[in-house]
BALOBA-1460 file (C-alpha; in Angstrom, 3 decimals):
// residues 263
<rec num="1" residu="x" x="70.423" y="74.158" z="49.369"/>
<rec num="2" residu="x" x="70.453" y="76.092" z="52.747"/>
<rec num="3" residu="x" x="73.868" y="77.995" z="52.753"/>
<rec num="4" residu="x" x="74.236" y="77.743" z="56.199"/>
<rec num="5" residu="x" x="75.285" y="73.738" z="55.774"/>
<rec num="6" residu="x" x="78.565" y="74.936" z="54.091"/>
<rec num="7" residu="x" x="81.635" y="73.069" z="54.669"/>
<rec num="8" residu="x" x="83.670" y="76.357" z="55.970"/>
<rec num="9" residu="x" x="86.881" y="75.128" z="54.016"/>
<rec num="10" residu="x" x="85.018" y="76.225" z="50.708"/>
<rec num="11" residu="x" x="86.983" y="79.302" z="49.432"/>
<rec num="12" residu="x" x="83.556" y="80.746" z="47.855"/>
<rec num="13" residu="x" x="80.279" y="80.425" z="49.082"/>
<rec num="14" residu="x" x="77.520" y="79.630" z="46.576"/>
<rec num="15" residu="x" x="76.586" y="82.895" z="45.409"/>
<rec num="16" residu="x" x="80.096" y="84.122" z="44.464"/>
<rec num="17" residu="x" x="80.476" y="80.268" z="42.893"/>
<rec num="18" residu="x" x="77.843" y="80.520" z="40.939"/>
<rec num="19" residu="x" x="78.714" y="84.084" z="39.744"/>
<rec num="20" residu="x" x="81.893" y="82.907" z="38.891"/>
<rec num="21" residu="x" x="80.610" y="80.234" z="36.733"/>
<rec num="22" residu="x" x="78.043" y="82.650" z="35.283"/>
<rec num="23" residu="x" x="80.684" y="85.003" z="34.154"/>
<rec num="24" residu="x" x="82.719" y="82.522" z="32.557"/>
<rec num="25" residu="x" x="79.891" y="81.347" z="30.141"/>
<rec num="26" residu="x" x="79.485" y="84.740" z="29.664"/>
<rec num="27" residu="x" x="82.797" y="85.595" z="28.419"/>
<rec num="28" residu="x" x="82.445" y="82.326" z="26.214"/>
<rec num="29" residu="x" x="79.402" y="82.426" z="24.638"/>
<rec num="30" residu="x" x="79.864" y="86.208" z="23.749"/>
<rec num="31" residu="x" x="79.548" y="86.840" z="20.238"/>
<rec num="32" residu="x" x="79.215" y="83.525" z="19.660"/>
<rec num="33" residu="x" x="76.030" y="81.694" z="17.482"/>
<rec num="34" residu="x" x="75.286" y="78.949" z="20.572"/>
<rec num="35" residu="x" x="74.752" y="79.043" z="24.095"/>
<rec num="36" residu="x" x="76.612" y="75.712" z="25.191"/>
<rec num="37" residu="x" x="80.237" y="75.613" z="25.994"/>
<rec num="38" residu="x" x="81.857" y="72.494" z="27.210"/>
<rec num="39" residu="x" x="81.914" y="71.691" z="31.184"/>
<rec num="40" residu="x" x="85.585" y="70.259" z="30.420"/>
<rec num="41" residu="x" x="86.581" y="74.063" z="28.819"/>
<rec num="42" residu="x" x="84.282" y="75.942" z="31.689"/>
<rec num="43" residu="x" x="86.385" y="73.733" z="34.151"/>
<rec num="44" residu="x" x="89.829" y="74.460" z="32.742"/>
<rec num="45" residu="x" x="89.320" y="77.886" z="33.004"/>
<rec num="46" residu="x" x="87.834" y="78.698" z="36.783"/>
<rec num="47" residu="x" x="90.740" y="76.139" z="37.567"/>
<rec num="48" residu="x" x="93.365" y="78.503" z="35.985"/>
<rec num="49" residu="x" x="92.067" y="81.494" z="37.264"/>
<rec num="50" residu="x" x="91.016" y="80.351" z="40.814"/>
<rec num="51" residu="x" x="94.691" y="77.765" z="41.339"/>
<rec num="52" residu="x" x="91.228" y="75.056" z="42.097"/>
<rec num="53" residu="x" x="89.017" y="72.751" z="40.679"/>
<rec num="54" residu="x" x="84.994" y="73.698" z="40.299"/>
<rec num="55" residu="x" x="84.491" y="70.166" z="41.449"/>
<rec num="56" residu="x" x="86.652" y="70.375" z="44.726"/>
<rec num="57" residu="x" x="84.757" y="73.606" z="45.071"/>
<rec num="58" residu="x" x="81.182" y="72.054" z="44.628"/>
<rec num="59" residu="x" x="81.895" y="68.831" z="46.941"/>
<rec num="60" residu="x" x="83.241" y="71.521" z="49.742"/>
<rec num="61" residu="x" x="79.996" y="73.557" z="49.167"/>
<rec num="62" residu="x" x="78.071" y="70.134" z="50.136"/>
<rec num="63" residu="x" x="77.399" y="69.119" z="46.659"/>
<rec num="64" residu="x" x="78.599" y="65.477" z="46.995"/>
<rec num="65" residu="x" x="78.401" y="64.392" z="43.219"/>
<rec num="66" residu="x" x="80.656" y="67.766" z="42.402"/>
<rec num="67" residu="x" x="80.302" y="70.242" z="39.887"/>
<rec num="68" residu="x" x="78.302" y="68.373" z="37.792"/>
<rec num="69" residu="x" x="75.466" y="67.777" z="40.533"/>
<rec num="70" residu="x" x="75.687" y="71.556" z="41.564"/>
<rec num="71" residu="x" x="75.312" y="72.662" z="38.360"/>
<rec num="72" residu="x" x="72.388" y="69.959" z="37.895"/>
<rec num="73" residu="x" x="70.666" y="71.526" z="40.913"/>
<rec num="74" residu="x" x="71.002" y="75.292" z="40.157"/>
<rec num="75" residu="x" x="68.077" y="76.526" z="38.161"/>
<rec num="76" residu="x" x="70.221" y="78.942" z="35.863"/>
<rec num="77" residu="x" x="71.496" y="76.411" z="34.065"/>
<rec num="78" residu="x" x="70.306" y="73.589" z="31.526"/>
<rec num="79" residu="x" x="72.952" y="70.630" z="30.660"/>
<rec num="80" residu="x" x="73.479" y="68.848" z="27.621"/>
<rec num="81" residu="x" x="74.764" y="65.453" z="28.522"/>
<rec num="82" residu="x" x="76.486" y="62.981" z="25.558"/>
<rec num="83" residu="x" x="77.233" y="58.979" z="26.211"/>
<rec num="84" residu="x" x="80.705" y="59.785" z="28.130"/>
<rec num="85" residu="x" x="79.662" y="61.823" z="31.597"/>
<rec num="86" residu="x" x="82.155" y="63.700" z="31.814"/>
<rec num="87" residu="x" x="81.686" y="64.838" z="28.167"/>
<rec num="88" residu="x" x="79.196" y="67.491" z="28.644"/>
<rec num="89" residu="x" x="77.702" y="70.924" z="27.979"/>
<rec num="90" residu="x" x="76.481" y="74.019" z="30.087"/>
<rec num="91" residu="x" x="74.401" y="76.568" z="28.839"/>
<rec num="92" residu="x" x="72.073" y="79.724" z="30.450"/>
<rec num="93" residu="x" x="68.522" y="77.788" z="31.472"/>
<rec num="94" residu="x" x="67.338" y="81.512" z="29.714"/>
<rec num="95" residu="x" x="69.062" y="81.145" z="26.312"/>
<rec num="96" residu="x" x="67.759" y="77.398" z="26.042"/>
<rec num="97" residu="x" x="64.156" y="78.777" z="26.898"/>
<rec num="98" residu="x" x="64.025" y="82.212" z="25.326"/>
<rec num="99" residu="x" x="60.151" y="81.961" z="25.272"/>
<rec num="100" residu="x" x="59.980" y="80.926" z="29.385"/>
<rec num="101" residu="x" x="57.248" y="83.116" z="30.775"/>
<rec num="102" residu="x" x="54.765" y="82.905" z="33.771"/>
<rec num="103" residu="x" x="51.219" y="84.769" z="33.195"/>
<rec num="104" residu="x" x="49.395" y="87.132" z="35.341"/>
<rec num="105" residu="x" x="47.597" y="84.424" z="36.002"/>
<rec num="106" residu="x" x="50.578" y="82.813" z="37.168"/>
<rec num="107" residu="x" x="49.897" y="79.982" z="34.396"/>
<rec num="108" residu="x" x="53.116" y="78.580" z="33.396"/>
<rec num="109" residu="x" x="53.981" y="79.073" z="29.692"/>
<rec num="110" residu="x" x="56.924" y="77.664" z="27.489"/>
<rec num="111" residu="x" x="57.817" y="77.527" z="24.160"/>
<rec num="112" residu="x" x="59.210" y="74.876" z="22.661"/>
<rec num="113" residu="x" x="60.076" y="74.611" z="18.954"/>
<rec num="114" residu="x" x="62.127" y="71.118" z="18.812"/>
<rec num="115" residu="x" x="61.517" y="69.355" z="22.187"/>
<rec num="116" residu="x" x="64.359" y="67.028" z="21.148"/>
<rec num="117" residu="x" x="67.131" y="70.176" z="21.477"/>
<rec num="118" residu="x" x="66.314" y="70.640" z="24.632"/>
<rec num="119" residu="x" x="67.962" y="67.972" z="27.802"/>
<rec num="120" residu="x" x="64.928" y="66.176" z="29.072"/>
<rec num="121" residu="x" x="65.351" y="66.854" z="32.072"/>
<rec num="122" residu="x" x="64.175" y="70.923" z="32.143"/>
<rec num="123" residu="x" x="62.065" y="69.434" z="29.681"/>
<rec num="124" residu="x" x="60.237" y="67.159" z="32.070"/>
<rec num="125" residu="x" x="60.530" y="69.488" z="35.335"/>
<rec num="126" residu="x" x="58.635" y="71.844" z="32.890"/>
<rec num="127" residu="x" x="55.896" y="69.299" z="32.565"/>
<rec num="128" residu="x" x="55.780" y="68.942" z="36.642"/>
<rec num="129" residu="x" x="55.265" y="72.143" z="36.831"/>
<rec num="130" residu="x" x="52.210" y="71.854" z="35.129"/>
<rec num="131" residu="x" x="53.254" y="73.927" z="32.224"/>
<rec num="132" residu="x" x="51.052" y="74.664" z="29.702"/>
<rec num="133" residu="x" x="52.894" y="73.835" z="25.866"/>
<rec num="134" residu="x" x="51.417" y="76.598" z="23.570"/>
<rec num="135" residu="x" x="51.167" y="75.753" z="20.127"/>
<rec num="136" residu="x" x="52.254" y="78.223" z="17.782"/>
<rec num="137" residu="x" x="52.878" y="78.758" z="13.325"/>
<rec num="138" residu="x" x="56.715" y="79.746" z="12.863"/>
<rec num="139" residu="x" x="56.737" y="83.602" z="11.244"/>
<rec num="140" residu="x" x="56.664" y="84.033" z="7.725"/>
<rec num="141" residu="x" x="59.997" y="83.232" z="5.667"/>
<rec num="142" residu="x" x="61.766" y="81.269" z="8.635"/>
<rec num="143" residu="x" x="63.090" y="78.365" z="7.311"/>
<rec num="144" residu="x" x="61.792" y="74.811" z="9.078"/>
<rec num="145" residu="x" x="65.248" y="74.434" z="10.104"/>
<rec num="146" residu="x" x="65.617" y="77.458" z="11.641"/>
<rec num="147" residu="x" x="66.708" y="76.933" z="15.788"/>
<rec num="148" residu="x" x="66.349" y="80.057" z="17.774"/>
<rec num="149" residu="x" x="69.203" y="79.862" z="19.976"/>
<rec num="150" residu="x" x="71.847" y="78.318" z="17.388"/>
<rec num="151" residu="x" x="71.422" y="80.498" z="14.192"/>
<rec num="152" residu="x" x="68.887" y="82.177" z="11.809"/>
<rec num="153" residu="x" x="70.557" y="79.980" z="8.699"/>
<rec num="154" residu="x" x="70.730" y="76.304" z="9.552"/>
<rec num="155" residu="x" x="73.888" y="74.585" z="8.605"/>
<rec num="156" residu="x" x="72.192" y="72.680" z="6.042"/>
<rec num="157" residu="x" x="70.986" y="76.038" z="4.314"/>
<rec num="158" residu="x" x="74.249" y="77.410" z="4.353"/>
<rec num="159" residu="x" x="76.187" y="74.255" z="2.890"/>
<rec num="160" residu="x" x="73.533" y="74.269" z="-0.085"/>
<rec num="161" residu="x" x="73.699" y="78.577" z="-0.645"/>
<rec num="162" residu="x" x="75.970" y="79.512" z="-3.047"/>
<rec num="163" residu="x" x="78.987" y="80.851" z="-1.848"/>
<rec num="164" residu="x" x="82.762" y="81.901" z="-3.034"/>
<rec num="165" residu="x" x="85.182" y="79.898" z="-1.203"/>
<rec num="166" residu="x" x="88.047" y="80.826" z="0.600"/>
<rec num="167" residu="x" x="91.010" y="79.047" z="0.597"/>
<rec num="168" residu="x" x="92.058" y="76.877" z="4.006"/>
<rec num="169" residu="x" x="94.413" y="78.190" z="6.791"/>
<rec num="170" residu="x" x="97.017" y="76.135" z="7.808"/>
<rec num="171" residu="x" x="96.377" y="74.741" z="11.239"/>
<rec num="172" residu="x" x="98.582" y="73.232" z="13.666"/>
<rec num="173" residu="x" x="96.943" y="70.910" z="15.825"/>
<rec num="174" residu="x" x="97.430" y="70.549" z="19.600"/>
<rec num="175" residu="x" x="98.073" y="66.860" z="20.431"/>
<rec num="176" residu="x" x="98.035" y="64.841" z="23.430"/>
<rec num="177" residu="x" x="100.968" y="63.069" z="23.886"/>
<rec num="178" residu="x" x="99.806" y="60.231" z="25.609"/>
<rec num="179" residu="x" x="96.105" y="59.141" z="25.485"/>
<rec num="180" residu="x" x="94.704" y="57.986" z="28.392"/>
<rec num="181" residu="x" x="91.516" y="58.554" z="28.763"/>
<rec num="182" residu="x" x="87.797" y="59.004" z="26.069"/>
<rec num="183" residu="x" x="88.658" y="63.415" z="26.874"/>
<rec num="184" residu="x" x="91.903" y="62.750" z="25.702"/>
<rec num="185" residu="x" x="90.478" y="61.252" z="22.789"/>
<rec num="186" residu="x" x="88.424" y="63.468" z="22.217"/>
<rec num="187" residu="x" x="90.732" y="66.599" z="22.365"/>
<rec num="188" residu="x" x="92.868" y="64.718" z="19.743"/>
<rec num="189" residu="x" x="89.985" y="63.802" z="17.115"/>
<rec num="190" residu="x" x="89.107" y="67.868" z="17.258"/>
<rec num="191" residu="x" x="92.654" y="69.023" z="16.673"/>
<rec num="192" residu="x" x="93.137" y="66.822" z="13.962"/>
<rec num="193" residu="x" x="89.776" y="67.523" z="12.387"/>
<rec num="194" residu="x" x="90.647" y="71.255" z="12.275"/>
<rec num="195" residu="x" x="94.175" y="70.382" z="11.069"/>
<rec num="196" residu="x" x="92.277" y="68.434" z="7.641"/>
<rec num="197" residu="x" x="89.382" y="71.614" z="7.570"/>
<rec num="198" residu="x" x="91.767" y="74.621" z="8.172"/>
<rec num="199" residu="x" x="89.810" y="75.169" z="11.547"/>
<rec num="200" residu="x" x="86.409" y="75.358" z="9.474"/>
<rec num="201" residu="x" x="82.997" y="74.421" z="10.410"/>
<rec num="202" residu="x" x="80.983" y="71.822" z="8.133"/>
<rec num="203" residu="x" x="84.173" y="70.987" z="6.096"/>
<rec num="204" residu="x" x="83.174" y="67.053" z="5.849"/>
<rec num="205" residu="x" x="86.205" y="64.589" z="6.240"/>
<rec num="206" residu="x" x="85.801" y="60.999" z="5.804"/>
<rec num="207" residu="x" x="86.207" y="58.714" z="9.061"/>
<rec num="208" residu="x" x="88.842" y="56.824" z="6.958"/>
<rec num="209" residu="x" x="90.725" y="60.178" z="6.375"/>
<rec num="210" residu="x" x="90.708" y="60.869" z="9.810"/>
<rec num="211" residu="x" x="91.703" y="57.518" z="11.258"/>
<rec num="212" residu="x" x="94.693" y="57.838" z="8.488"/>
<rec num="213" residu="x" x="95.837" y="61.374" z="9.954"/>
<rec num="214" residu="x" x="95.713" y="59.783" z="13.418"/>
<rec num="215" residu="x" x="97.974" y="56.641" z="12.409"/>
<rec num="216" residu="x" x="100.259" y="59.400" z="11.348"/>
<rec num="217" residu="x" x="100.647" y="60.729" z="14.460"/>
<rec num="218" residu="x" x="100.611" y="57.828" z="16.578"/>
<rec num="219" residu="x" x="101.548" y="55.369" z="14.696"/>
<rec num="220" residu="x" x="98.407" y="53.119" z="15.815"/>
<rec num="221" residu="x" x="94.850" y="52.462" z="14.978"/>
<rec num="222" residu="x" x="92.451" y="54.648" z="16.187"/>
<rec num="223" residu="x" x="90.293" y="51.844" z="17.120"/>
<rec num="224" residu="x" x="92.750" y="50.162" z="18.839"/>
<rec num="225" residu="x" x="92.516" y="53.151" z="20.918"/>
<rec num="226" residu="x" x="89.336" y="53.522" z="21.320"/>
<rec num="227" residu="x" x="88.679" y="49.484" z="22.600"/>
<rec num="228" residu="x" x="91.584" y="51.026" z="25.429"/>
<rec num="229" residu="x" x="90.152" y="53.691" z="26.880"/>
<rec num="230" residu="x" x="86.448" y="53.192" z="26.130"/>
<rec num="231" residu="x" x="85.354" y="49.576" z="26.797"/>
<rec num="232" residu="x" x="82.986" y="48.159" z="24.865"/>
<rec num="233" residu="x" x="82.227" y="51.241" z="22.542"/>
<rec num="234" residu="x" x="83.093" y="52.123" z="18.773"/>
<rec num="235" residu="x" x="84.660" y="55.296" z="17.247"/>
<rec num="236" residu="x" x="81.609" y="56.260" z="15.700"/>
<rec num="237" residu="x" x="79.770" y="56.092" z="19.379"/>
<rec num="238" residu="x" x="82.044" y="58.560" z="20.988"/>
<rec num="239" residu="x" x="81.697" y="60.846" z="17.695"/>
<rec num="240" residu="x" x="78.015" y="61.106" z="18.191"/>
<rec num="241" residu="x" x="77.935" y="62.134" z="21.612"/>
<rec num="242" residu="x" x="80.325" y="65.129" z="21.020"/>
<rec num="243" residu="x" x="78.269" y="67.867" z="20.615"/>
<rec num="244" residu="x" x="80.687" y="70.019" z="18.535"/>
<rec num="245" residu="x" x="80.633" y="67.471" z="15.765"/>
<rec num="246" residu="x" x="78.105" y="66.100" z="13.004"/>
<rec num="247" residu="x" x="78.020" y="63.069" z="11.594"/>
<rec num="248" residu="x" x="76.735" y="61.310" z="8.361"/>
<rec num="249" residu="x" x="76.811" y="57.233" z="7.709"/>
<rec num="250" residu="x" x="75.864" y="55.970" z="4.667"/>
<rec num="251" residu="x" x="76.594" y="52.575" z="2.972"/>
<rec num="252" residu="x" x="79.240" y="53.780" z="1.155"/>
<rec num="253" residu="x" x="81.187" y="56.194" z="3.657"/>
<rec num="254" residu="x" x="80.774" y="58.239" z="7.267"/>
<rec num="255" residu="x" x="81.798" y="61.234" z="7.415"/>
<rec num="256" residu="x" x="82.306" y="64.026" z="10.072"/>
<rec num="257" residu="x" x="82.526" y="67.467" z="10.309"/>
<rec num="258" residu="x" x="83.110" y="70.252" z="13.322"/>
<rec num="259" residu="x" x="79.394" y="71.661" z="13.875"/>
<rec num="260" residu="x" x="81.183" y="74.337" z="16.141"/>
<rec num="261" residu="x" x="84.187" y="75.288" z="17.031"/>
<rec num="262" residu="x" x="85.573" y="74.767" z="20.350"/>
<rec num="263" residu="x" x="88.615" y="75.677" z="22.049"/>
């Protein structure tokens, strides 16, 4: 985008917007097993630091679609995008591609270990490119379920290794006191999730345990809820497309879990 098209009543031009935005994920993703953090947390914060909204920044910058479409455009990033749109996640294009190089040759080389962790679009603007996909054996004693850039011990290796368990902390969940809207929703599903796992990850709670808990507090069905402010979807749809959560169905029961924790 050629700077020089700026609306002038944009309090940042694109460099110092984007360095903004590059030092928040850097702040939240330090120390941290992943590399996404959620556009609705990155958004909170350069809005309580900066008295304005990354959006109403992007649109005055000339990005009509908002943050979303700036972020879309900038190659430094990669976005992970779920069934709600505004329910999505930002990550370093660089910690999503660890194995992006280019050649002496200038022949464009990627690694790729699961193409289906990675948004398709980087993963098709890689194929434009004309990128070359090098095929490659996984190093000795790396388990098949190993992902680079979310840990070196799957989840599913750690819930079957023997371990000594501690004992839950007592969490006190957040709530919305209205809900108005699928965020809303959401928000409230993950504060009540930690509440029943003592702010643990892969602590599995039944659906039915969860829908309970909400009842509790709001003294109606969750689903009823969900037919409000989502129309046409189901519970279970807006669980899958959260990122931060896992999911198992069976016959019997569904369960979910926090797959990371989020603030």
């Amino acid at each position: 985008m050629d700077e020089s098209k700026q609306n002038s009543r944009s309090p940042f031009s694109v460099p110092q917007f984007l360095k903004e935005i590059e030092n928040i994920l850097v702040a939240e993703t330090q120390g941290k097993i992943t590399p996404w953090v959620s556009g609705i947390r990155v958004s909170h914060l350069f809005k309580k630091k900066h008295g304005i909204s990354p959006d109403t920044v992007a649109k005055c910058l000339g990005y009509e679609n908002g943050f979303k479409h700036f972020l879309q455009i900038n190659q430094s990033f990669s976005l992970y995008n779920t069934l709600i749109p505004h329910n999505f996640y930002i990550a370093f294009f660089s910690a999503v591609f660890p194995g992006w190089q280019v050649s002496q040759d200038f022949t464009t080389q990627y690694r790729i270990k699961r193409a289906w962790k990675v948004d398709g679009r980087l993963y098709r603007m890689l194929k434009l490119e004309n990128a070359k996909e090098v095929q490659f054996s996984p190093p000795p004693q790396v388990s098949e379920y190993d992902v680079d850039w979310l840990s070196t011990l799957s989840a599913k290796d750690e819930r079957n290794r023997p371990t000594q368990v501690s004992p839950k902390k007592e969490y006190k969940p957040v709530l919305e006191s209205k809900i108005e809207s699928v965020d809303d929703l959401v928000k409230t599903i993950t504060e009540i999730l930690k509440e029943l796992t003592g702010d643990r990850v892969q602590e599995w709670v039944e659906i039915s345990v969860l829908s309970k808990k909400f009842y509790d507090y709001y003294q109606q069905p969750i689903r009823g809820v969900v037919r409000q402010v989502y129309k046409g979807g189901k519970l279970i749809d807006i669980l899958k497309s959260c990122m931060h959560l896992e999911i198992q169905e069976s016959n019997q029961v569904s369960q979910v879990c926090l797959k990371m924790l989020i603030d």
